[in-house]
C-alpha positions as a printed NumPy array, in Angstrom:
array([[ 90.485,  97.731,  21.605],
       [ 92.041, 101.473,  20.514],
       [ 91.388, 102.177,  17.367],
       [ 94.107, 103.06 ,  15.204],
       [ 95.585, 105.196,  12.075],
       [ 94.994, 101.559,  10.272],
       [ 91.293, 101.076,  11.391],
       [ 90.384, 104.551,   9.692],
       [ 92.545, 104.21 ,   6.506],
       [ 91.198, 100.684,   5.58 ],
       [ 87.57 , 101.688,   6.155],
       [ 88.334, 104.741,   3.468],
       [ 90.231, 101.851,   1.19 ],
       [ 87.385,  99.054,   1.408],
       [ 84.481, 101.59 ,   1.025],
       [ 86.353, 102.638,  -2.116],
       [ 86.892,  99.268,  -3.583],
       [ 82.782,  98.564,  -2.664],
       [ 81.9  , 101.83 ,  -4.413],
       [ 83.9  , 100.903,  -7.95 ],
       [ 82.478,  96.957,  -7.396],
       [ 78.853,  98.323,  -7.086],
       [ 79.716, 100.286, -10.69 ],
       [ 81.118,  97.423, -12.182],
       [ 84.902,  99.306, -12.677],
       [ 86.278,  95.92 , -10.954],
       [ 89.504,  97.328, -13.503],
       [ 89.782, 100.634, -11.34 ],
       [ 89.678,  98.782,  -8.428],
       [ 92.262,  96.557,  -8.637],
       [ 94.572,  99.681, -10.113],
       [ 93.643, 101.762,  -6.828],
       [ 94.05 ,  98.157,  -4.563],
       [ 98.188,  98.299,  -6.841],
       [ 98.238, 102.096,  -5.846],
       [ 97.783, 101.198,  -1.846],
       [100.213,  98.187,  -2.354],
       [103.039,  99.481,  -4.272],
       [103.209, 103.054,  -3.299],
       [104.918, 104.678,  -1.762],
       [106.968, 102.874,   0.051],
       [108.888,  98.91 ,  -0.647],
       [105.975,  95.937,  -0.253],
       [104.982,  95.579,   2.657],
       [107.52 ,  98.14 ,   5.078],
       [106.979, 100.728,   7.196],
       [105.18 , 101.111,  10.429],
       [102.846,  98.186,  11.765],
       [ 99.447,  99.769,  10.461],
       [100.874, 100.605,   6.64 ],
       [101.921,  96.708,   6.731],
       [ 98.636,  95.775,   7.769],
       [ 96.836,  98.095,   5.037],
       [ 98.724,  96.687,   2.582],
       [ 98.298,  92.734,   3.588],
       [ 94.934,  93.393,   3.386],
       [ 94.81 ,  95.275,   0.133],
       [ 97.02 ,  92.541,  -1.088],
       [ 94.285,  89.607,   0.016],
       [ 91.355,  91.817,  -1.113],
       [ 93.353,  91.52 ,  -4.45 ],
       [ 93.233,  87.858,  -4.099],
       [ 90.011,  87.667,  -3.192],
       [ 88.534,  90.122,  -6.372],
       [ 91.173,  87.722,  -8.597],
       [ 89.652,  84.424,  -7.505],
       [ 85.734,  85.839,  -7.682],
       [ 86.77 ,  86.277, -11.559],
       [ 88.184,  82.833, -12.255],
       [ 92.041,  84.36 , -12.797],
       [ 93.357,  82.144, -10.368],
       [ 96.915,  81.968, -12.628],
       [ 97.313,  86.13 , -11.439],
       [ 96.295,  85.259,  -7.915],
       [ 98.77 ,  82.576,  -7.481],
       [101.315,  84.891,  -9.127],
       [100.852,  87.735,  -6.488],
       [101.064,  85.217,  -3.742],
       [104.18 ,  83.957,  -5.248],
       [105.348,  87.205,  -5.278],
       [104.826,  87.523,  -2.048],
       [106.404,  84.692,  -0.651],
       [109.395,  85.207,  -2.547],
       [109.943,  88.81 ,  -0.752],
       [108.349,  87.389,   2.786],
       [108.892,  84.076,   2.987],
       [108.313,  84.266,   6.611],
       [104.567,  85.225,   5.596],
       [102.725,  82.154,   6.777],
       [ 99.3  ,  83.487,   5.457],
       [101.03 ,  83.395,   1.957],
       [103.024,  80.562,   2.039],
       [ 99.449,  78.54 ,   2.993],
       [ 97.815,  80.706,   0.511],
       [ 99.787,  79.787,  -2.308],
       [ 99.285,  76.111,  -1.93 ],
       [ 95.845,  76.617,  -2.043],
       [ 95.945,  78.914,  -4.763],
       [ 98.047,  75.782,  -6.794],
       [ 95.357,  73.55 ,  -5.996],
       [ 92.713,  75.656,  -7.36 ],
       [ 95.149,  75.853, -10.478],
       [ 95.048,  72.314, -10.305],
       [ 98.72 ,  72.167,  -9.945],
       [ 98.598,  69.884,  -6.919],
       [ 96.55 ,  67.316,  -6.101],
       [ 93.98 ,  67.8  ,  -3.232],
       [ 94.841,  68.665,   0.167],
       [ 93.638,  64.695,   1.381],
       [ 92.135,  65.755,   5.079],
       [ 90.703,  68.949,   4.245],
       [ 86.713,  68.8  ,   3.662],
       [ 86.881,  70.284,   0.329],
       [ 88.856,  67.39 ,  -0.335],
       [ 86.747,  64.565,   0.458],
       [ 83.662,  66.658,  -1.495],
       [ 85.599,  66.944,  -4.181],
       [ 85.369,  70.155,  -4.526],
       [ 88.034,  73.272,  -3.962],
       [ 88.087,  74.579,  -0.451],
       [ 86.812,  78.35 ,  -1.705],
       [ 84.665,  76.804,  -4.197],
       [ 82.9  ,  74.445,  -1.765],
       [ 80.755,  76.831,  -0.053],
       [ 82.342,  80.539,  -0.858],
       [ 80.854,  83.948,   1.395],
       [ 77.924,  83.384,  -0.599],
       [ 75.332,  85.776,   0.742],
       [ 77.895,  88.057,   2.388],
       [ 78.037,  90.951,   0.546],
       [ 80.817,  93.624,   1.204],
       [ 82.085,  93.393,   4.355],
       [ 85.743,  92.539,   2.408],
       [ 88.072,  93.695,   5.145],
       [ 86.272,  90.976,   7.792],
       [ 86.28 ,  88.533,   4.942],
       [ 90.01 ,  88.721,   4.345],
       [ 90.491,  88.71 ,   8.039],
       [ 88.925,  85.878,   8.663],
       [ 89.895,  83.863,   6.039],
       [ 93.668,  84.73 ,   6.233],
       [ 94.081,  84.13 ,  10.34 ],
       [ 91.48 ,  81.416,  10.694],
       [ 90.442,  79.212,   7.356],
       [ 93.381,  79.025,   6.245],
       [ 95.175,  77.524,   9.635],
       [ 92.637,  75.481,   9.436],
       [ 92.669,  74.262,   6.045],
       [ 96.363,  73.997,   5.67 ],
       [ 97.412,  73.268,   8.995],
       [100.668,  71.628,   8.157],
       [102.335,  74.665,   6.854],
       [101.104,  76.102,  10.131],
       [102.793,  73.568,  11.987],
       [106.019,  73.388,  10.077],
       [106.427,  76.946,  11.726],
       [105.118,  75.854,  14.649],
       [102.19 ,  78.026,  14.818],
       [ 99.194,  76.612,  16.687],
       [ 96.03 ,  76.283,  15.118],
       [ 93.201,  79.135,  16.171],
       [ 91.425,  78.36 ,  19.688],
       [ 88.86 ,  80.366,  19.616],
       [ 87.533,  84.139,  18.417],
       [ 85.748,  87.038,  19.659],
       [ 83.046,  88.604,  17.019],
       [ 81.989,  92.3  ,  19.145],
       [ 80.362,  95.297,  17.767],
       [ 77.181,  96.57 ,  17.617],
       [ 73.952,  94.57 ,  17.862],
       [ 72.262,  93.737,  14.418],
       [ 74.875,  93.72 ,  12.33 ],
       [ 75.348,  90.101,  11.618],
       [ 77.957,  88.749,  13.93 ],
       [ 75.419,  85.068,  13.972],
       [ 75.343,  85.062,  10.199],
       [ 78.883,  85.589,  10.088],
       [ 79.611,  82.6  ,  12.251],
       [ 77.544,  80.397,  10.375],
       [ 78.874,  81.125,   7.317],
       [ 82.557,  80.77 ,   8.279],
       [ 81.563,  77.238,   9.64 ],
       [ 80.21 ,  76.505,   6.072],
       [ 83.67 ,  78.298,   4.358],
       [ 85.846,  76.006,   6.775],
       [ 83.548,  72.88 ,   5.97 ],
       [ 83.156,  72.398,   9.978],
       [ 79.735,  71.386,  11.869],
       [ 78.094,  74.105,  13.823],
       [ 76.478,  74.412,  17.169],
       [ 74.717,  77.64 ,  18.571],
       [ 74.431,  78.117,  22.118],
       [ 72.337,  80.838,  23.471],
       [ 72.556,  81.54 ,  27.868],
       [ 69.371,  79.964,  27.906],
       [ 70.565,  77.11 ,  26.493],
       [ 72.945,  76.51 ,  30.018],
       [ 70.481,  77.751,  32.348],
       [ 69.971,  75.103,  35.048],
       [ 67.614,  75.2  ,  38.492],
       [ 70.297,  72.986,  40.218],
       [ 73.609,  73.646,  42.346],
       [ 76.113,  73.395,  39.388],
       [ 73.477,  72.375,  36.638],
       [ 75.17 ,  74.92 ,  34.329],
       [ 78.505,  73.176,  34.471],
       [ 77.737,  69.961,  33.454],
       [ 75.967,  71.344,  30.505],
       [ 78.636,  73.265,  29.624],
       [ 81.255,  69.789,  29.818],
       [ 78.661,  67.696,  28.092],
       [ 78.558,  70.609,  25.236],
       [ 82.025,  70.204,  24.604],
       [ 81.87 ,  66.747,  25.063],
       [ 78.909,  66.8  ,  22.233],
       [ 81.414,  68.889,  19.88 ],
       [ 83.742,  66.354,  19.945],
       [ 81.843,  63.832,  18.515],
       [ 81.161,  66.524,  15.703],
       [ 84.604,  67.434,  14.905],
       [ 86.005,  69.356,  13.056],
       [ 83.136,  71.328,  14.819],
       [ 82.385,  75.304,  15.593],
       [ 80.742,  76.273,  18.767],
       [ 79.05 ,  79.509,  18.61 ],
       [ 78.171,  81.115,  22.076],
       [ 76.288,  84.12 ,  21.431],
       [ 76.02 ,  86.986,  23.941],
       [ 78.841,  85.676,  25.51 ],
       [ 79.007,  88.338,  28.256],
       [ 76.141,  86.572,  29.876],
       [ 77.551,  83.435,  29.966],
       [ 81.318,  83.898,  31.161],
       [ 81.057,  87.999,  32.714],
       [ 84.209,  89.309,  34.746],
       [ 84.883,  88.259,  37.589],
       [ 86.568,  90.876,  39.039],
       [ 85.046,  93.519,  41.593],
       [ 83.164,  90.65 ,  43.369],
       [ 79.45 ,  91.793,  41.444],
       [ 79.423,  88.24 ,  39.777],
       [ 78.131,  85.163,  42.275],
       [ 80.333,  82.256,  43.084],
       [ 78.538,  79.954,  40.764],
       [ 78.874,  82.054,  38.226],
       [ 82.682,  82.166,  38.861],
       [ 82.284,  78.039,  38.625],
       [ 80.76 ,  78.14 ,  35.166],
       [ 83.566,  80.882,  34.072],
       [ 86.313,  78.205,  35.523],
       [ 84.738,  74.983,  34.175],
       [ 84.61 ,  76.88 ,  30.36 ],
       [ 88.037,  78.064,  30.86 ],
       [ 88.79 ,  74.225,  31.63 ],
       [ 87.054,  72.816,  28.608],
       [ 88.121,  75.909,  26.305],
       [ 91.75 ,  75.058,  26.853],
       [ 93.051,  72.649,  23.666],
       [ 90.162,  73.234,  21.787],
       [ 92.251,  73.982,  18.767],
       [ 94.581,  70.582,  18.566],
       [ 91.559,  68.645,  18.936],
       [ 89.489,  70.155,  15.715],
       [ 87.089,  72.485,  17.75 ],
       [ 86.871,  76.273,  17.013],
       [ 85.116,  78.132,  19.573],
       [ 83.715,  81.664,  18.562],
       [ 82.038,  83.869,  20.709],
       [ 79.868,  86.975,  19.837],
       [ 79.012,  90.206,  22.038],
       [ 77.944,  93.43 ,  21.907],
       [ 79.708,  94.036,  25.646],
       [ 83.372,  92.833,  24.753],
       [ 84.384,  94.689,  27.64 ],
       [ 81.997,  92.587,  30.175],
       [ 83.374,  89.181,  29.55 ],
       [ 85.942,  87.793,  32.065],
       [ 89.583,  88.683,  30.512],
       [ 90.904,  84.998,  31.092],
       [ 88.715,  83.83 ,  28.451],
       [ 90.112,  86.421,  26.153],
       [ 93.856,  86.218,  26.996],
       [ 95.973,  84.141,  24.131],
       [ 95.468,  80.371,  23.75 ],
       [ 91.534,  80.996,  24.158],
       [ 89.289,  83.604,  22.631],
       [ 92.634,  85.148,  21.508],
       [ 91.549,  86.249,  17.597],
       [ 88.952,  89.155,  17.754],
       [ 87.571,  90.81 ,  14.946],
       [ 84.781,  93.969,  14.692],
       [ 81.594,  93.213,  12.975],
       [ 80.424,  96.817,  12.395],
       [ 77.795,  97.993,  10.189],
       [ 77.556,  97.499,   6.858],
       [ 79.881,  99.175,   4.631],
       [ 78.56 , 100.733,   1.769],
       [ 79.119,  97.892,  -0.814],
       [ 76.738,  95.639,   1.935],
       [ 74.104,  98.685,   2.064],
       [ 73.473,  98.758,  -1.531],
       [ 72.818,  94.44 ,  -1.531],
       [ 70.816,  94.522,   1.338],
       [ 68.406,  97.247,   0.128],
       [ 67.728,  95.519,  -2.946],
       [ 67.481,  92.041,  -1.052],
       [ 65.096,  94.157,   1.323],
       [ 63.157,  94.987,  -1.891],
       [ 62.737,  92.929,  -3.795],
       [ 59.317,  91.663,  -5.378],
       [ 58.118,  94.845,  -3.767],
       [ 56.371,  97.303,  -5.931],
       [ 58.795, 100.09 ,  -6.941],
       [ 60.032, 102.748,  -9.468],
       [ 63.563, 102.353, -10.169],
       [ 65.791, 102.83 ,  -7.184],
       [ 69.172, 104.957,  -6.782],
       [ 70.973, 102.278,  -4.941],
       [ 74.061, 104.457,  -4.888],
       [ 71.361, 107.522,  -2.935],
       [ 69.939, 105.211,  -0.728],
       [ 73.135, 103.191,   0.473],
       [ 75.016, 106.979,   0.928],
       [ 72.583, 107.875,   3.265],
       [ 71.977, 104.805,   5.276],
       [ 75.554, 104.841,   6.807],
       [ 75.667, 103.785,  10.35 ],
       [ 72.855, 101.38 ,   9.93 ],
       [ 72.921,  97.952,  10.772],
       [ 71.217,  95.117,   8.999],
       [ 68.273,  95.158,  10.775],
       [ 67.581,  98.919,  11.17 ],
       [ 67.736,  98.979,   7.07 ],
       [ 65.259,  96.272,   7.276],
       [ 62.874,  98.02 ,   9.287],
       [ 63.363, 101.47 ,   7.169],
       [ 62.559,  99.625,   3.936],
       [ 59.637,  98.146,   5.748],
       [ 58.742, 101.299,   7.089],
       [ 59.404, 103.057,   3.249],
       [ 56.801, 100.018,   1.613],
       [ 53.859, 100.896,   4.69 ],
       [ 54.028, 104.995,   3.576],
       [ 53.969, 103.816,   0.304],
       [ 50.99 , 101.202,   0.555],
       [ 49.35 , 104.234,   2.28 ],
       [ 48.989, 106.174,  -0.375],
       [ 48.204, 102.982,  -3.221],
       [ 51.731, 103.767,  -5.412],
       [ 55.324, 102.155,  -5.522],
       [ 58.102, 102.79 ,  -3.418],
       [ 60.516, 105.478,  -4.183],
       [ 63.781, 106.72 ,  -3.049],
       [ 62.42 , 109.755,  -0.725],
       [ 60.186, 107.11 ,   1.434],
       [ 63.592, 105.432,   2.213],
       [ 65.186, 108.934,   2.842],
       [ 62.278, 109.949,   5.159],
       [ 62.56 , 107.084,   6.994],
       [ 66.041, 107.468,   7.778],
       [ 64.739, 110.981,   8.75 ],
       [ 62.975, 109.722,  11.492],
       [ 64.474, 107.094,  12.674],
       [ 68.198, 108.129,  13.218],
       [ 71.106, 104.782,  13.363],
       [ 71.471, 103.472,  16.744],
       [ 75.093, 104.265,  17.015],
       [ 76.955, 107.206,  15.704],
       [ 80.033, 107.329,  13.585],
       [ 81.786, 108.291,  16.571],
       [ 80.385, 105.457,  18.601],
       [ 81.06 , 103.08 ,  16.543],
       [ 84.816, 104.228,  16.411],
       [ 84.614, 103.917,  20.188],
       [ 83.826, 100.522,  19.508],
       [ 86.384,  99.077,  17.57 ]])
């Protein structure tokens, strides 16, 4: 999992685009989002990360388009699209979608959205997920939409997704990701913790990981969530893992297999990607994976006022605050603006921006900038 000229360039891009969001210039950022796709080369050329860049600053300018209702210019940049790529799966599925937000065809009749009546992005957008618009796009271009227009897929004989890896750091919301995906894609959702497969008998744990499956079924289209999945499938290489943990890494291998063609979508989530036997990560299982990281800055700034709100306060520099808190994850900004409101309450006055900055002073991010680029 190197990281690449592409990983470093598209965190500059997105933390751009959430800086002019945060201001309200949504204008400038679509102009700079037209700079990254149309400059300077042909759409969509050049080496494999510049193609990448530009895919995604194409969907993020999807994505910004549909947030604003102008679903007539979204359509007409995945049109565009098409017409220069047709080989572009992602667009040729987004662009039927994008019609039948337009209303210009009916439906799609199996899809959830359908049956609610509703539009699948309308149904249940990444409400509550704020920022984070490179994993957004990610996800929804090489997961929701196999799944929600799975005929297109099929017609180019592309399978639908097996299963994903969510790794990165802990407390940065790889759970609340999953969940919210499940309610995006309009699927049921089971968690699964290792606690939740821990047996005292001889082969306990594989049965309950058969009748798990077997309980997903009945729930399709369904999403199985395995979190800390290191614990629950660890290499088994170098002989340091027991044979009956080897049995339980063999019987989810067994029931992982097909998961896709029969409506299940198994995601697992780790902080140890590198722990986790590499069968269940080889392609046709856990063969998607995608880097939660921390919040970028456009995140920072709607967390700390979700963090403080109805506390007492003067008025806040979100832009200060969510500058300086790079690196943290959801939960260590929780605990700093806890940490700002008990200094305050100390002293009997509101919060202000230096008992947020002193916080951070003494209570550095878990990870560094440097360790999180290890990470990716």
């Amino acid at each position: 999992m190197k990281n690449t000229g592409h990983d470093k360039k598209n965190n500059r891009l997105h933390e751009r685009i959430g800086l002019l969001m945060v201001r309200g210039q949504y204008r400038s950022a679509l102009e700079l989002l037209d700079k990254v796709i149309e400059d300077p080369l042909p759409l969509f050329q050049g080496e494999a990360w510049v193609i990448e860049e530009r895919r995604l600053a194409w969907l993020y300018r999807i994505d910004l388009l549909r947030e604003r209702e102008r679903l007539t210019e979204a359509l007409a940049w995945a049109c565009l699209e098409v017409e220069m790529n047709p080989d572009n799966v992602a667009a040729v599925a987004l662009k039927e979608r994008l019609k039948r937000e337009s209303g210009l065809l009916p439906k799609h009749a199996t899809s959830p959205a359908a049956k609610s009546g509703e539009t699948p992005h309308r149904q249940v957008p990444w409400t509550g997920v704020a920022g984070m618009r490179d994993l957004k796009a990610m996800l929804e271009r090489d997961v929701i939409l196999p799944l929600q227009e799975p005929e297109i897929y099929a017609h180019y004989r592309l399978n639908l997704p097996n299963g994903i890896l969510l790794y990165g750091p802990p407390g940065c919301g790889k759970t609340f990701i999953a969940r919210k995906l499940a309610e995006v894609a309009g699927f049921s959702f089971i968690e699964v913790k290792p606690g939740d497969l821990a047996s005292i008998y001889v082969h306990g744990t594989q049965g309950k990981i058969a009748e798990l499956f077997a309980e997903a079924r009945k729930q399709v289209p369904c999403m199985l969530f395995f979190d800390e999945l290191d614990a629950m499938v660890p290499n088994r290489g170098g002989g340091s893992v027991g044979h009956h943990y080897a049995s339980e890494v063999n019987e989810f291998l067994v029931q992982l297999n097909e998961c896709g063609r029969n409506k299940i979508l198994v995601i697992g989530a780790t902080n140890l990607p590198d722990r986790i036997d590499s069968a269940v990560l080889r392609p046709g299982r856990l063969d998607k994976k995608f880097f939660v990281g921390p919040p970028d800055y456009e995140a920072r700034v709607e967390l700390l006022r979700l963090f403080m709100a109805n506390r007492p306060q003067e008025a806040m520099d979100w832009h200060d605050c969510a500058v300086e808190l790079e690196n943290y994850t959801c939960a260590e900004i929780e605990f700093l603006v806890n940490e700002a409101a008990r200094s305050a309450l100390a002293q009997n006055r509101p919060i202000i921006n230096g008992d947020i900055r002193h916080a951070a002073g003494d209570n550095p991010p878990a990870h560094s900038a440097s360790d999180i680029e290890k990470m990716r």
